[in-house]
C-alpha positions in Angstrom: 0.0 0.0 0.0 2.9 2.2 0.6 4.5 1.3 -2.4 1.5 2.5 -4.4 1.2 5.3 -2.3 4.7 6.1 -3.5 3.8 5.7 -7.2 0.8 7.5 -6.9 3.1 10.2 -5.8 5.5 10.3 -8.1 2.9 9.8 -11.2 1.3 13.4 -9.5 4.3 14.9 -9.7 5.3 13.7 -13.2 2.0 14.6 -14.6 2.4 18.1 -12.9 5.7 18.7 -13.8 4.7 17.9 -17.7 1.3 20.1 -17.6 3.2 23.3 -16.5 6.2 22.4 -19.1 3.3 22.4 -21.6 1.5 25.5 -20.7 5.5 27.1 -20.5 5.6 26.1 -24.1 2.4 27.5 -25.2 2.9 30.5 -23.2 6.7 30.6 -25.3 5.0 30.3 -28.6 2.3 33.2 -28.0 5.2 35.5 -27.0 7.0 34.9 -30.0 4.0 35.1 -32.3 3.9 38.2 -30.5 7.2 39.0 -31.2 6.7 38.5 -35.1 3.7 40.4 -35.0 4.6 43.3 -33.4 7.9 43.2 -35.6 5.1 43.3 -39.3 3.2 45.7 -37.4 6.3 48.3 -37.6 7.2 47.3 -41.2 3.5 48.0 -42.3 4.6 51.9 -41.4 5.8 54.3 -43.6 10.3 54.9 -42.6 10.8 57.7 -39.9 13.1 60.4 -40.5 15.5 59.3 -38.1 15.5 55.4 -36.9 16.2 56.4 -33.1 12.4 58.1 -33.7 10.6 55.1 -34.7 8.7 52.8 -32.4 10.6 50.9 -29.7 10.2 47.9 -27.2 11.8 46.3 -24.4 11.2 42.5 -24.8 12.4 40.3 -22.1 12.7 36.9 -24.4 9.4 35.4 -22.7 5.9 36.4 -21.7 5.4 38.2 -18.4 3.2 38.4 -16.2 1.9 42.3 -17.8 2.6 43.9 -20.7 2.6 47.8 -21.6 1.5 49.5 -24.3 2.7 53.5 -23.8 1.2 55.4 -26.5 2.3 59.2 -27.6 1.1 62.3 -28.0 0.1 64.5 -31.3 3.1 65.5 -33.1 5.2 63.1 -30.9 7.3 59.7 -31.1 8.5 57.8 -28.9 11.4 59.0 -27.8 9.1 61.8 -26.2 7.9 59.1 -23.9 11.4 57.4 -23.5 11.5 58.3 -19.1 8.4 56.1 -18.7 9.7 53.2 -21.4 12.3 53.4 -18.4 10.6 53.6 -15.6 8.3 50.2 -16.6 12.0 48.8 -17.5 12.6 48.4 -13.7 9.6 45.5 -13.7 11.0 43.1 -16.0 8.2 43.5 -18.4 7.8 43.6 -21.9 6.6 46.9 -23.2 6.1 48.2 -26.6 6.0 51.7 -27.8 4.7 52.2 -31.6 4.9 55.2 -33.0 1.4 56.8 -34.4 0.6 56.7 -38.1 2.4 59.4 -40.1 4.4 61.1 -37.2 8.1 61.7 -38.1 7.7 59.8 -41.3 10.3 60.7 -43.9 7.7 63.1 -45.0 7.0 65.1 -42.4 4.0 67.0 -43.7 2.5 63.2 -44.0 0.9 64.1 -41.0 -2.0 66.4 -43.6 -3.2 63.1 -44.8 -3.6 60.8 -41.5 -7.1 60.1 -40.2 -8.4 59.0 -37.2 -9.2 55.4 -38.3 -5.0 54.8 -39.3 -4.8 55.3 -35.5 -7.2 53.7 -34.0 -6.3 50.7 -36.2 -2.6 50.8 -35.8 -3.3 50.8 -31.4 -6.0 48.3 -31.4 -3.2 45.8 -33.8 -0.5 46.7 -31.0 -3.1 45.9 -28.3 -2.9 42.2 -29.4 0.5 42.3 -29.9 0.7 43.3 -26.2 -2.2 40.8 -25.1 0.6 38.4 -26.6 3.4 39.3 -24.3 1.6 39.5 -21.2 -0.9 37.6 -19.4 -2.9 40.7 -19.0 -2.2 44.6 -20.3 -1.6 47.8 -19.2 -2.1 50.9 -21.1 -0.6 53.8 -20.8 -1.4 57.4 -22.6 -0.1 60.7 -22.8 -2.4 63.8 -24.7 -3.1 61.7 -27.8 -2.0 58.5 -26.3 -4.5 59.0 -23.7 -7.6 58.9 -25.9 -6.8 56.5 -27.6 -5.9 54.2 -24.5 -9.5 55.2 -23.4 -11.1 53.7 -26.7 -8.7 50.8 -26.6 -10.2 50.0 -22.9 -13.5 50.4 -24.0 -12.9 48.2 -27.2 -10.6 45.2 -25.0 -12.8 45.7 -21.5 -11.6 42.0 -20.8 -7.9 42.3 -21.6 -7.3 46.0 -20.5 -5.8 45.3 -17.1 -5.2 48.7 -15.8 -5.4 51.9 -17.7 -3.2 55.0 -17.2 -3.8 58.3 -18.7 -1.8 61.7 -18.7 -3.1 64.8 -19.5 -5.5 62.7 -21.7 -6.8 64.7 -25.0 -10.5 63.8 -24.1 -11.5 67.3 -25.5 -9.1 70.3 -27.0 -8.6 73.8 -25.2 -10.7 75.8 -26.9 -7.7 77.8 -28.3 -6.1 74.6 -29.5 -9.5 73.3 -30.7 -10.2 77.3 -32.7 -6.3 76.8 -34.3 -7.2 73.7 -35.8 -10.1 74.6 -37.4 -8.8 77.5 -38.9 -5.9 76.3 -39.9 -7.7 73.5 -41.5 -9.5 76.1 -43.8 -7.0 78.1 -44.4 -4.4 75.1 -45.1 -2.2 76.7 -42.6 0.4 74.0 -39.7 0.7 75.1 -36.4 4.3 76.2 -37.4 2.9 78.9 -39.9 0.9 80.4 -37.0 3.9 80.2 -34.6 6.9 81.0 -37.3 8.3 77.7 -35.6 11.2 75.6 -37.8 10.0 72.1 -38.6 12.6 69.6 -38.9 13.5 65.8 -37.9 13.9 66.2 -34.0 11.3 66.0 -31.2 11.8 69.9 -30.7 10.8 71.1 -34.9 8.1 68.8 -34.7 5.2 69.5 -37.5 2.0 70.4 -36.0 -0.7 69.4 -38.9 -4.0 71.5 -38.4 -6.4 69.0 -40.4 -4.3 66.3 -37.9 -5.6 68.4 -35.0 -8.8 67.7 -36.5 -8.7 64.6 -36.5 -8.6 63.8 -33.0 -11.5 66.1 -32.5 -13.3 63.6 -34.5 -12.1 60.7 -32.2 -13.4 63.0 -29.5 -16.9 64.0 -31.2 -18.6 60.4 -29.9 -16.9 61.1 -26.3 -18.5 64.4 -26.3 -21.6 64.0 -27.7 -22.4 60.9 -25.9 -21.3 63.2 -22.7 -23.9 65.7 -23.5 -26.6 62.9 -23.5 -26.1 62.2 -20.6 -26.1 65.4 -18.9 -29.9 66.3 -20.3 -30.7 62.5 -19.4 -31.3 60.7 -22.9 -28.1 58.6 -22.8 -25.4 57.5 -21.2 -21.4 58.8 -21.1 -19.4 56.4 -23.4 -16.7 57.0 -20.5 -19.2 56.0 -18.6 -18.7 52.2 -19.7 -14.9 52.3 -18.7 -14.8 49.4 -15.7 -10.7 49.2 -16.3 -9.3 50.3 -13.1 -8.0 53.8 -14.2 -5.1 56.3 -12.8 -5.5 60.0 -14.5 -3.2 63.0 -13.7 -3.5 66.3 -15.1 -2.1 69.7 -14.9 -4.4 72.2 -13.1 -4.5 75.1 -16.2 -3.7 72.6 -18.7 -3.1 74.9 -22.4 -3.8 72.1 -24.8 -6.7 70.4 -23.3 -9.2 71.0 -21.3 -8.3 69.8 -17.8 -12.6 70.9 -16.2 -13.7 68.4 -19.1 -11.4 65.6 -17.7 -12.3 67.1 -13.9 -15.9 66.3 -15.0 -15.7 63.2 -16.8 -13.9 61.1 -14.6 -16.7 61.0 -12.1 -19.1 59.2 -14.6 -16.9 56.1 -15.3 -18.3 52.7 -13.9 -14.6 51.3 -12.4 -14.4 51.2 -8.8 -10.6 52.0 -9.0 -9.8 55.2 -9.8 -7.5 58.0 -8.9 -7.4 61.2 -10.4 -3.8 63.7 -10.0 -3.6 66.8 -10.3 -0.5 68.9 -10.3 0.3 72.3 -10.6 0.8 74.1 -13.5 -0.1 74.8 -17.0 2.3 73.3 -19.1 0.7 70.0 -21.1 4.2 68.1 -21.1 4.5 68.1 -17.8 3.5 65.0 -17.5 6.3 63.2 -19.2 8.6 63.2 -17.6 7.0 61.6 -14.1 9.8 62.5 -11.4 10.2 65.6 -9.2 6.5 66.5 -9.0 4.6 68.1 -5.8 0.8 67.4 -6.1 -1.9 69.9 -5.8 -5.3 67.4 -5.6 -5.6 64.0 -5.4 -9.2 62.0 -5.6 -8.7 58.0 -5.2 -11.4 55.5 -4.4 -10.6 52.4 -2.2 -6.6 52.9 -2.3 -3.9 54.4 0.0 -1.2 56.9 -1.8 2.5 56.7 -1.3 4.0 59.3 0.5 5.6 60.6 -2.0 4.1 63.3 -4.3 6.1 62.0 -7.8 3.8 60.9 -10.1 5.8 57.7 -10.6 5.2 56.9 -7.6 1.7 56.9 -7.7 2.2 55.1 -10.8 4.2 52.3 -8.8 1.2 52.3 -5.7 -1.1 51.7 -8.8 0.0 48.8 -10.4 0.9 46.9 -7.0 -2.9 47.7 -5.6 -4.8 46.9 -9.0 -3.0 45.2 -11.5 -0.8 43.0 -9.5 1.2 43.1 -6.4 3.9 41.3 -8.7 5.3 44.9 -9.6 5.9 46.2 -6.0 7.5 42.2 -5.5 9.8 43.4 -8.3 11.0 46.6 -7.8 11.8 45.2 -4.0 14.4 42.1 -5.0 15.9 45.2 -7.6 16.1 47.9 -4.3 17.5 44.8 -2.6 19.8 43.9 -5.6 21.4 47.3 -6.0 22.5 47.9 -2.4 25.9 47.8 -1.4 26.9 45.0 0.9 
């Protein structure tokens, strides 16, 4: 009896041992179909001006346990973005970074001809490349970025894990908005208006008016569908969000309109969700996510970190509502990089 006991035993364990090799094999193979995909989904772009401008990854060589998706602003790449590819680097995850349609192509006036759909296209294709490398996803926004994270969650409300937004471009400063318009009609860039150089470099960028436009279009169902709601025939599509959400703002933002994101974010369904603000009225603020001192803070069912740094409410975020894996990471690396 023993003796079978024994086997019994041993069969459990060799059984076991075989079902997680199985589901580590499967798991490899998605991750590097994900690979390959994510690979054909840069191809399918038009060449950037510069290569160190075009989309960029961190892949660790095997899926993790989350996956980012960071997604830039208007008239942006990646590079803009390039603190936060590092400051998700600390959690061993695989992140990917695509740059939008028609920003910093070789032709840099491409940006005149992109619409909303090449964008909305491109993000949901490098959604699943992300649902690939990670057991579950995390999306991250700036301006741009952020609206389109917001309709990626609202599209993927089973696979968007946690969603992060800064300074999210859910409706135009009315300034912004007015340039757009008129510079649409009277074929005139941004740079026209301001007398600014454009050129290949994150600081000459080309600031399309009918591209302007074209997020206001993305925006159009947000807004009107906000509008229903207020007079009581319809229902916010922000509303639907359930994706546990963090959102940080300036307070006098000068590209968007920072009451419009005040007011929205109390008519989303998640029961996790912190809105930031800090001081200020500068819309790239954001970016860079150390050295901040907050002005408000509104969180539901969560505890801050002391600190005021927007990365670190970033890093009390993910631990409380994606997975306390990424605060069990950024430990054993604290611990790794002392000094005996």
């Amino acid at each position: 009896m023993a003796f079978s006991k024994y086997l019994l035993l041993i069969g459990l364990f060799v059984f076991g041992f075989a079902g997680r090799a199985a589901e580590d094999s499967k798991e490899q193979l998605t991750y590097l179909q994900g690979v390959h995909d994510w690979e054909e989904l840069k191809s399918s772009q038009a060449k950037p001006c510069k290569p160190e401008l075009d989309s960029r990854e961190v892949l660790v060589g095997k899926k993790t346990h989350t996956a980012i998706l960071i997604l830039h602003g208007y008239a942006q790449n990646p590079e803009a973005l390039e603190p936060l590819v590092r400051f998700f680097s600390q959690y061993n995850v695989n992140i990917v970074a695509p740059r939008l349609s028609h920003h910093f192509d070789e032709d840099l006036k491409a940006l005149d001809s992109v619409s909303g759909k090449d964008w909305t296209t491109q993000t949901q294709k490098a959604f699943e490349v992300a649902s690939k490398l990670g057991r579950r996803v995390v999306v991250v926004g700036y301006s741009l970025g952020g609206l389109l994270a917001s309709r990626l969650a609202l599209a993927n409300p089973d696979s968007t894990y946690g969603l992060i937004l800064l300074s999210p471009a859910w409706r135009l400063s009315s300034k912004m908005s007015g340039g757009a318009n008129i510079g649409t009609i009277f074929h005139k860039s941004g740079n026209d208006y301001l007398n600014l150089e454009v050129a290949c470099d994150s600081q000459h960028a080309y600031y399309s008016a009918s591209g302007g436009n074209e997020i206001q279009v993305l925006q159009e169902a947000i807004e009107i569908a906000f509008k229903k709601k207020t007079s009581g025939h319809g229902d916010s599509i922000l509303q639907k969000i359930d994706t546990p959400m963090l959102v940080a703002t300036v307070a006098k933002d000068d590209t968007i309109d920072s009451d419009f994101i005040d007011t929205m974010m109390y008519h989303t369904q998640t029961g996790y969700r912190t809105f930031l603000v800090y001081p200020g009225t500068d819309h790239s603020t954001l970016m860079k996510p150390d050295g901040l001192s907050l002005h408000f803070s509104g969180k539901d069912s969560r505890t801050f970190y002391e600190s005021d740094d927007l990365s670190g409410q970033i890093a009390e975020f993910l631990h409380e509502q994606v997975t306390d894996r990424f605060k069990l990471v950024i430990s054993k690396a604290s611990e790794s990089n002392q000094s005996p």
